[in-house]
KOLGU-4560 file (N, C-alpha, C; in nm, 3 decimals, padded with zeros to 5 digits):
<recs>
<n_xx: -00.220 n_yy: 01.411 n_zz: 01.162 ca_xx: -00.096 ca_yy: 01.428 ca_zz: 01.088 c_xx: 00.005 c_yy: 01.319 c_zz: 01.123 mol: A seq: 1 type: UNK>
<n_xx: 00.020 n_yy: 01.299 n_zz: 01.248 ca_xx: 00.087 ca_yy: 01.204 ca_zz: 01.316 c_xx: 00.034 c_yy: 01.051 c_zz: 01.223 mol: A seq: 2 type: UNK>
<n_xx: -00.011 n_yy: 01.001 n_zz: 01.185 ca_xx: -00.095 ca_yy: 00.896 ca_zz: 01.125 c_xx: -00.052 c_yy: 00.874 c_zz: 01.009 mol: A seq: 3 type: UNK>
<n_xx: -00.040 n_yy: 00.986 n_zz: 00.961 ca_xx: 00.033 ca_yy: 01.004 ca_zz: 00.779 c_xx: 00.135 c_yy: 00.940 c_zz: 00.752 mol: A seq: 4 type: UNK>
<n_xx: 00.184 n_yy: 00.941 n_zz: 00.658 ca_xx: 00.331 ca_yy: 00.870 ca_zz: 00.625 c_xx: 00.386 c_yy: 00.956 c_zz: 00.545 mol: A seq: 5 type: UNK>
<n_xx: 00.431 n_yy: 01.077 n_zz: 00.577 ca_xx: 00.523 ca_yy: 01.187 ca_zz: 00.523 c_xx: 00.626 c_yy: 01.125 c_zz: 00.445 mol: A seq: 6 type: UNK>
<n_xx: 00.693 n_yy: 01.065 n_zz: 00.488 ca_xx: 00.818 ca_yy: 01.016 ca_zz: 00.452 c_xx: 00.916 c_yy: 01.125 c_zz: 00.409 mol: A seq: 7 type: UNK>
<n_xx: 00.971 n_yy: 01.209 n_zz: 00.531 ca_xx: 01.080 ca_yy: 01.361 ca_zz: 00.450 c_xx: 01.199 c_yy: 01.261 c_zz: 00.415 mol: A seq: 8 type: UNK>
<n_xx: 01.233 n_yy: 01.385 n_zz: 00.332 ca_xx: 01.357 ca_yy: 01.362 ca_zz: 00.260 c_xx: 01.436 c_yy: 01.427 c_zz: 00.338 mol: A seq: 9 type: UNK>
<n_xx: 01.538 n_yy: 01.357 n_zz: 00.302 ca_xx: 01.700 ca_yy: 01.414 ca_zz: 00.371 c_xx: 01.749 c_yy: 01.564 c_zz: 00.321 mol: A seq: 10 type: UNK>
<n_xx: 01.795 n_yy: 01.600 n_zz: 00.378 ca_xx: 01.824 ca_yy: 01.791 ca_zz: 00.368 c_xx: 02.028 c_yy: 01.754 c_zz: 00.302 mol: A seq: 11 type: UNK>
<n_xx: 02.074 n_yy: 01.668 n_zz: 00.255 ca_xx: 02.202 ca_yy: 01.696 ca_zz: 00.246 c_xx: 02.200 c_yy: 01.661 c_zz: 00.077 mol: A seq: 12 type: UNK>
<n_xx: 02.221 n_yy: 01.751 n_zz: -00.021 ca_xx: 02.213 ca_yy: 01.683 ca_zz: -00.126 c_xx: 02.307 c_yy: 01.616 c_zz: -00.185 mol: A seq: 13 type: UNK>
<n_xx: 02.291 n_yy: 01.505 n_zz: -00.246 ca_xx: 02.371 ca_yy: 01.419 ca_zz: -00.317 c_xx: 02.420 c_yy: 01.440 c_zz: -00.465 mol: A seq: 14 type: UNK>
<n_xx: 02.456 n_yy: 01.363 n_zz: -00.556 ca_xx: 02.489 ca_yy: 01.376 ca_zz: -00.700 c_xx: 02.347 c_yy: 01.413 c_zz: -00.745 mol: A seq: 15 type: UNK>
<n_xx: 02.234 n_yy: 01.303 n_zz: -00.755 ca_xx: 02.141 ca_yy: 01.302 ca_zz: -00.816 c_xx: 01.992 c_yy: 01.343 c_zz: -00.786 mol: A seq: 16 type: UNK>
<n_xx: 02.000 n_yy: 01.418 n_zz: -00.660 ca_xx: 01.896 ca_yy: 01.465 ca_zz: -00.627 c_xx: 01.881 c_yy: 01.587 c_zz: -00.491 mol: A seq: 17 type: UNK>
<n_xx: 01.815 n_yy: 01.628 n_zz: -00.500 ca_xx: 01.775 ca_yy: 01.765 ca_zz: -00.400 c_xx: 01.740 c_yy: 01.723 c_zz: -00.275 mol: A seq: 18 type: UNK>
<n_xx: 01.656 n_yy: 01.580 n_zz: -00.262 ca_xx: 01.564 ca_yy: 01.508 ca_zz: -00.193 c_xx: 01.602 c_yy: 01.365 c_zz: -00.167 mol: A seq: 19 type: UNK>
<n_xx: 01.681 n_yy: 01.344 n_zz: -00.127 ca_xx: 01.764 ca_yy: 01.211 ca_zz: -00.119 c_xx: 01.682 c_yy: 01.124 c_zz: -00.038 mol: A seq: 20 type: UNK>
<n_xx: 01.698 n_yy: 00.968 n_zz: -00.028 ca_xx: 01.649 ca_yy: 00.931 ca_zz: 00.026 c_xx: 01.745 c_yy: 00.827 c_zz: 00.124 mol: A seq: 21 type: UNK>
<n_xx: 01.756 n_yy: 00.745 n_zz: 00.215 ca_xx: 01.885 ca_yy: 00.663 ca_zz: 00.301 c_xx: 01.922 c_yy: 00.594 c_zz: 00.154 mol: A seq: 22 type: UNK>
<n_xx: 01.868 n_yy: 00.523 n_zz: 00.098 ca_xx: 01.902 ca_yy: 00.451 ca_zz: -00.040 c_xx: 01.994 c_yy: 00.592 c_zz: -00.072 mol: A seq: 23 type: UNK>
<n_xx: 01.986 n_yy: 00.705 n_zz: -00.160 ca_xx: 02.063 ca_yy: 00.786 ca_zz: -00.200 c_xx: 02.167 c_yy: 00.786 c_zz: -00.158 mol: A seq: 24 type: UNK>
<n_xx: 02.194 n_yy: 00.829 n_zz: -00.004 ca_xx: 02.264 ca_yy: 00.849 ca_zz: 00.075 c_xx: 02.386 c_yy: 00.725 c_zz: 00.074 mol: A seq: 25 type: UNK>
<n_xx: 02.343 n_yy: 00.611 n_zz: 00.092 ca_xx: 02.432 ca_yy: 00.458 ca_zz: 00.109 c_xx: 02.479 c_yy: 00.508 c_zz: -00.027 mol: A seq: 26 type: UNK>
<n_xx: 02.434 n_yy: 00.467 n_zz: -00.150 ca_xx: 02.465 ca_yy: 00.470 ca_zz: -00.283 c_xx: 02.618 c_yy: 00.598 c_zz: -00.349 mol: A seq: 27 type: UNK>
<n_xx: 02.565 n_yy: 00.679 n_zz: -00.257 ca_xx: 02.650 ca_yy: 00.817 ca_zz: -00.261 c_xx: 02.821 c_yy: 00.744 c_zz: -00.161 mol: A seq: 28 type: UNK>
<n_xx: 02.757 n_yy: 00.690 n_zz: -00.065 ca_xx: 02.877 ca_yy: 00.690 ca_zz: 00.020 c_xx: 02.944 c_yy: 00.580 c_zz: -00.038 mol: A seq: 29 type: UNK>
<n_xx: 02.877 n_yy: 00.468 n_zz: -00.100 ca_xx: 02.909 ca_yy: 00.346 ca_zz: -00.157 c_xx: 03.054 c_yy: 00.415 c_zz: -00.287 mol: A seq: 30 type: UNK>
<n_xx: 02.971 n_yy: 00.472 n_zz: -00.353 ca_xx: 03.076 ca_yy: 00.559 ca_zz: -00.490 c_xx: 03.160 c_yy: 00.638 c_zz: -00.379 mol: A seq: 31 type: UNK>
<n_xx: 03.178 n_yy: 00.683 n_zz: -00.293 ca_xx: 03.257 ca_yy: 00.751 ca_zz: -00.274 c_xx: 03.374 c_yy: 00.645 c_zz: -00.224 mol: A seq: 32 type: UNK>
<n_xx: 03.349 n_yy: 00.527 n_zz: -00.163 ca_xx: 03.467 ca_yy: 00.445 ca_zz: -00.133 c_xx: 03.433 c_yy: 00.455 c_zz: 00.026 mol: A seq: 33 type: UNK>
<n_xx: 03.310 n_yy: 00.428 n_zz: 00.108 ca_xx: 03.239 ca_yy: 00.420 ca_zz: 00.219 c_xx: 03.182 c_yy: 00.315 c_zz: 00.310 mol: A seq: 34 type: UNK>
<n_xx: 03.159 n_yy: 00.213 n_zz: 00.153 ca_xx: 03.102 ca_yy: 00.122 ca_zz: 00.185 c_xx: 03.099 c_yy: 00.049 c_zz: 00.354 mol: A seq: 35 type: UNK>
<n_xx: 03.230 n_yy: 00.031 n_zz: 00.358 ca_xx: 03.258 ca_yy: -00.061 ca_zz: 00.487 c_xx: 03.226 c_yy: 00.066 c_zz: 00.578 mol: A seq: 36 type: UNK>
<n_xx: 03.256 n_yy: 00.155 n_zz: 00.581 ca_xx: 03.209 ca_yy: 00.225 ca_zz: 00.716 c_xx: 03.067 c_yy: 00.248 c_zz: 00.716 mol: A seq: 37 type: UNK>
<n_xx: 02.958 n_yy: 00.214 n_zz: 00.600 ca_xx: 02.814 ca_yy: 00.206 ca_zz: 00.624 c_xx: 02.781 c_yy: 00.077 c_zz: 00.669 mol: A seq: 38 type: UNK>
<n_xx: 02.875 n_yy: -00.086 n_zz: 00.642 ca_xx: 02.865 ca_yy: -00.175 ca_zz: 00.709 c_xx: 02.839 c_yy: -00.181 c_zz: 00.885 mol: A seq: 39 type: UNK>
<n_xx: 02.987 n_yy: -00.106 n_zz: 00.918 ca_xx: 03.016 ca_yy: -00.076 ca_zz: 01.033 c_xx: 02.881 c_yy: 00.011 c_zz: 01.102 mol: A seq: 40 type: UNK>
<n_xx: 02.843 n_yy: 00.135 n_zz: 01.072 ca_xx: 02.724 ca_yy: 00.216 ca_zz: 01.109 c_xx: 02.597 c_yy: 00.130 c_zz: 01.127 mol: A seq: 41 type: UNK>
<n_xx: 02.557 n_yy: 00.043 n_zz: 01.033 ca_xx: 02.465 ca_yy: -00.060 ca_zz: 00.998 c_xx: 02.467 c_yy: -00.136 c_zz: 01.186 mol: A seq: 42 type: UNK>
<n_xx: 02.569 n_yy: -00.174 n_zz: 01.201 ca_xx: 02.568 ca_yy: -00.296 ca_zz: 01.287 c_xx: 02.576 c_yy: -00.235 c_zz: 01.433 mol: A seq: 43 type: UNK>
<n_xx: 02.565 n_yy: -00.103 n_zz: 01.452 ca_xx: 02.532 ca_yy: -00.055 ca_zz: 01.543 c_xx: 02.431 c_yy: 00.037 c_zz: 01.591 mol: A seq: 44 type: UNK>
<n_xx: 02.376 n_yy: -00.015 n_zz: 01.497 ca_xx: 02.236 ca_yy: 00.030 ca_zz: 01.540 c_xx: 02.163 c_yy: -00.061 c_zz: 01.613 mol: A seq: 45 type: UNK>
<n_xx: 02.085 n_yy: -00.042 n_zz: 01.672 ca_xx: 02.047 ca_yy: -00.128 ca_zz: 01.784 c_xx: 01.895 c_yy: -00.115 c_zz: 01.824 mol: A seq: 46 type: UNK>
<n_xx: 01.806 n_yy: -00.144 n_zz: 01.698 ca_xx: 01.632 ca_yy: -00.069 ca_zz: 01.699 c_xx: 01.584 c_yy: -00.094 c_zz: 01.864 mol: A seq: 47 type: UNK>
<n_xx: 01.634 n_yy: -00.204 n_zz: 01.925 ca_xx: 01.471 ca_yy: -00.226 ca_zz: 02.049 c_xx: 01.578 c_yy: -00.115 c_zz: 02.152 mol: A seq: 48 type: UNK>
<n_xx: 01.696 n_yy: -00.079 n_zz: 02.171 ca_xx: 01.723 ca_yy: -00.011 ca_zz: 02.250 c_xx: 01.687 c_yy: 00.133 c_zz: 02.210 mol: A seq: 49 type: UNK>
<n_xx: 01.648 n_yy: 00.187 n_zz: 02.085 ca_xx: 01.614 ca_yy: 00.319 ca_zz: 02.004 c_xx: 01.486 c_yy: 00.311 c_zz: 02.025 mol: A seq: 50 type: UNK>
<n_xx: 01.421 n_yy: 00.195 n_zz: 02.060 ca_xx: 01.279 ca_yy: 00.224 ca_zz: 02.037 c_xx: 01.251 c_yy: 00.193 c_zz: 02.242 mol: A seq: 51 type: UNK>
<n_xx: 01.310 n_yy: 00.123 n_zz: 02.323 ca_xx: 01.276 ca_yy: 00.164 ca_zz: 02.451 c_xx: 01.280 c_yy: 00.316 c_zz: 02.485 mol: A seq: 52 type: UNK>
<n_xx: 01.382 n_yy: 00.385 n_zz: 02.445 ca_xx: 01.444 ca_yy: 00.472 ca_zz: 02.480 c_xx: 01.293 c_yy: 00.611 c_zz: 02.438 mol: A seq: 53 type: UNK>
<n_xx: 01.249 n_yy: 00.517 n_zz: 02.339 ca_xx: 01.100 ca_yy: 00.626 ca_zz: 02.304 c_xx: 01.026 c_yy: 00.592 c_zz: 02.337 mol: A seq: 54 type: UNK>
<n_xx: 00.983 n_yy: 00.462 n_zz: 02.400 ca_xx: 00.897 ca_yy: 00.414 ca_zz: 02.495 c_xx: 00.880 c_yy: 00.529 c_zz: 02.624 mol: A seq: 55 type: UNK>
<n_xx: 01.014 n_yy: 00.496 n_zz: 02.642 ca_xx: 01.074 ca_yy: 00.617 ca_zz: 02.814 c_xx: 01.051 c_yy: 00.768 c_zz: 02.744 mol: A seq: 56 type: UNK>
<n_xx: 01.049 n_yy: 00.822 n_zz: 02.699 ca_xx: 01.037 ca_yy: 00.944 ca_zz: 02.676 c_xx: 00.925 c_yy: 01.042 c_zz: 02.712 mol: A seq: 57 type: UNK>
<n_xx: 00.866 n_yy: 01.162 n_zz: 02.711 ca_xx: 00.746 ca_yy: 01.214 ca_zz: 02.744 c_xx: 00.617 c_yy: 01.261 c_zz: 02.624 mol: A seq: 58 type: UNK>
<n_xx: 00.692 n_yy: 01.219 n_zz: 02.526 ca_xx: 00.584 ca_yy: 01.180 ca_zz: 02.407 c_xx: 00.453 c_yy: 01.146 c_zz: 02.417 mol: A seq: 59 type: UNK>
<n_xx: 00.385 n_yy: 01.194 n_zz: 02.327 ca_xx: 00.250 ca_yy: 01.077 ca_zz: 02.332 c_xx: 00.215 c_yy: 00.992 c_zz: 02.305 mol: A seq: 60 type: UNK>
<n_xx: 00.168 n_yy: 00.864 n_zz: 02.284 ca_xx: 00.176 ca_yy: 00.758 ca_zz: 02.232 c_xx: 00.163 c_yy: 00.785 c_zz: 02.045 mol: A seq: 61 type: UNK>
<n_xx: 00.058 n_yy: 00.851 n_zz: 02.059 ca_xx: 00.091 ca_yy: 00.874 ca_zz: 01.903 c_xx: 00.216 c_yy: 00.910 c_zz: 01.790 mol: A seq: 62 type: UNK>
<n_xx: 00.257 n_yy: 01.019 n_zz: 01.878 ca_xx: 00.416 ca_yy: 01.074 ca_zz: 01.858 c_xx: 00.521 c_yy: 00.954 c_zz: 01.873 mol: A seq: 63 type: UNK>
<n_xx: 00.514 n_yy: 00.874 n_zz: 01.987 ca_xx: 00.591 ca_yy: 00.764 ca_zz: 01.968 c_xx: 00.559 c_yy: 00.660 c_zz: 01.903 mol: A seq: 64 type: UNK>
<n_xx: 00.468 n_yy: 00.611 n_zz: 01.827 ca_xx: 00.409 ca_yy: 00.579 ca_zz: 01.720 c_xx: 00.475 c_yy: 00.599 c_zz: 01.583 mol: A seq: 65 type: UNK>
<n_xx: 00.499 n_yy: 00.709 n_zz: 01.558 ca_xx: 00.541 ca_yy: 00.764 ca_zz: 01.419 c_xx: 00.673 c_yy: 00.775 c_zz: 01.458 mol: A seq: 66 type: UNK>
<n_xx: 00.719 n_yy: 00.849 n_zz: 01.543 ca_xx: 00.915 ca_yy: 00.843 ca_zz: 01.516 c_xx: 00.931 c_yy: 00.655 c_zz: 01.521 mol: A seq: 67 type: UNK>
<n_xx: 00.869 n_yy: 00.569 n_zz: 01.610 ca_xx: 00.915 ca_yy: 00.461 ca_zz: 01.585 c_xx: 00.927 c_yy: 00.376 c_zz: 01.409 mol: A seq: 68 type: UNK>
<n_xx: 00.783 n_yy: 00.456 n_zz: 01.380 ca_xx: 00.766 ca_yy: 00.414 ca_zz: 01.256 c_xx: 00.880 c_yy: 00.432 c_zz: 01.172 mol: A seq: 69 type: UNK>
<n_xx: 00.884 n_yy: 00.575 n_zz: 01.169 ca_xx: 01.009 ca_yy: 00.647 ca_zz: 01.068 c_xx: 01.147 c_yy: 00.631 c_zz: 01.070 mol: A seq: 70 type: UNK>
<n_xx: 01.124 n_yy: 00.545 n_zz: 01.228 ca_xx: 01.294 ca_yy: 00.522 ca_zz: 01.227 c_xx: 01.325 c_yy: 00.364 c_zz: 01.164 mol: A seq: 71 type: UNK>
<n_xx: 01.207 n_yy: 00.256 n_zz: 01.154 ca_xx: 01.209 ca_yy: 00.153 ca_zz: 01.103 c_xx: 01.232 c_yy: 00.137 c_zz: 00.971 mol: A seq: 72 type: UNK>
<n_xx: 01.141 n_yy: 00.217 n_zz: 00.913 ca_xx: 01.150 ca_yy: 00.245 ca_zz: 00.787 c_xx: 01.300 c_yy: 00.277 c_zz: 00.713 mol: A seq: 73 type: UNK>
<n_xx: 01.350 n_yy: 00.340 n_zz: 00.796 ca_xx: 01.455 ca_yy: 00.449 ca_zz: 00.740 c_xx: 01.592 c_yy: 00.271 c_zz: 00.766 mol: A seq: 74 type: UNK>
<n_xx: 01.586 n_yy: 00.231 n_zz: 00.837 ca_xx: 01.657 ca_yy: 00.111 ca_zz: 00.869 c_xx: 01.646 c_yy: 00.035 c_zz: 00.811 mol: A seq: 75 type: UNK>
<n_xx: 01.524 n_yy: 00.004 n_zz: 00.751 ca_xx: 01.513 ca_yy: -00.067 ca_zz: 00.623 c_xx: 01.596 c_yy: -00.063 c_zz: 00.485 mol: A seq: 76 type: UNK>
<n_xx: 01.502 n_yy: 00.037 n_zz: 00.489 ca_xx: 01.615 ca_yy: 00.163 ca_zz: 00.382 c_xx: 01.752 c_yy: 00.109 c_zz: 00.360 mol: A seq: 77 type: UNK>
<n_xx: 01.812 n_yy: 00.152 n_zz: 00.504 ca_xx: 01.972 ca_yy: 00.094 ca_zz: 00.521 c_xx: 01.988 c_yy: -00.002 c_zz: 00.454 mol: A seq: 78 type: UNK>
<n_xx: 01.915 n_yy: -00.112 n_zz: 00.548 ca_xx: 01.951 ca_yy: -00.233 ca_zz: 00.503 c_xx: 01.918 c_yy: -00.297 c_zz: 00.419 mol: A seq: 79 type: UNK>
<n_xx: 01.812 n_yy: -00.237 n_zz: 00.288 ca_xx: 01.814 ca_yy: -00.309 ca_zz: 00.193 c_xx: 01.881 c_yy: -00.241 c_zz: 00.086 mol: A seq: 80 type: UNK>
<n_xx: 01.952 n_yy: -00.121 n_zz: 00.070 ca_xx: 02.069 ca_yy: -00.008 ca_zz: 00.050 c_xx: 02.206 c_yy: -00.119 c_zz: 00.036 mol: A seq: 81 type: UNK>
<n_xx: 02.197 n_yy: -00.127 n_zz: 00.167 ca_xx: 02.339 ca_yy: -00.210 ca_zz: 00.184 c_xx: 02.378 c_yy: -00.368 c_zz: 00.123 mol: A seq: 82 type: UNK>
<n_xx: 02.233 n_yy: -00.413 n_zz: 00.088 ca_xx: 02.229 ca_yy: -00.533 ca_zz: 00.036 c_xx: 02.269 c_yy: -00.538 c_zz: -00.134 mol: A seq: 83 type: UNK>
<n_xx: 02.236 n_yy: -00.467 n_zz: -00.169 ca_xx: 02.250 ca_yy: -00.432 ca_zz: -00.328 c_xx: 02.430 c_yy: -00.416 c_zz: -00.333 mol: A seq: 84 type: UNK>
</recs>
């Protein structure tokens, strides 16, 4: 299961969907007049210190495998969200 690529959806709904995705989410905050504080959020994120930090953890490699995955992904997301 760990191997899969689930990809969940976000639990907060937006204008246009039940199942939002980080794209939704930016887009939503963008119309709402957000923008710069998703800039700001953006630039503090900090992946190799998010992803040591799951290195260090008591996970299994597999498990740390996939949250690393899902959290890359989802950063992507962001940042190609924020590019548009």
């Amino acid at each position: 299961m760990l191997k899969a690529n689930f990809n969940p959806a976000g639990k907060i709904h937006v204008h246009h969907t039940n199942a939002p995705s980080m794209t939704d989410y930016v887009l939503e905050l963008k119309k709402l007049g957000y923008e710069k504080e998703c800039g700001h959020f953006y630039k503090k994120i900090k992946l190799p210190e998010i992803e040591t930090l799951i290195d260090a953890s008591f996970c299994s490699p597999l498990m740390k495998a996939a949250i690393k995955k899902l959290i890359q992904q989802r950063f992507k997301e962001l940042e190609n969200a924020l590019s548009t």
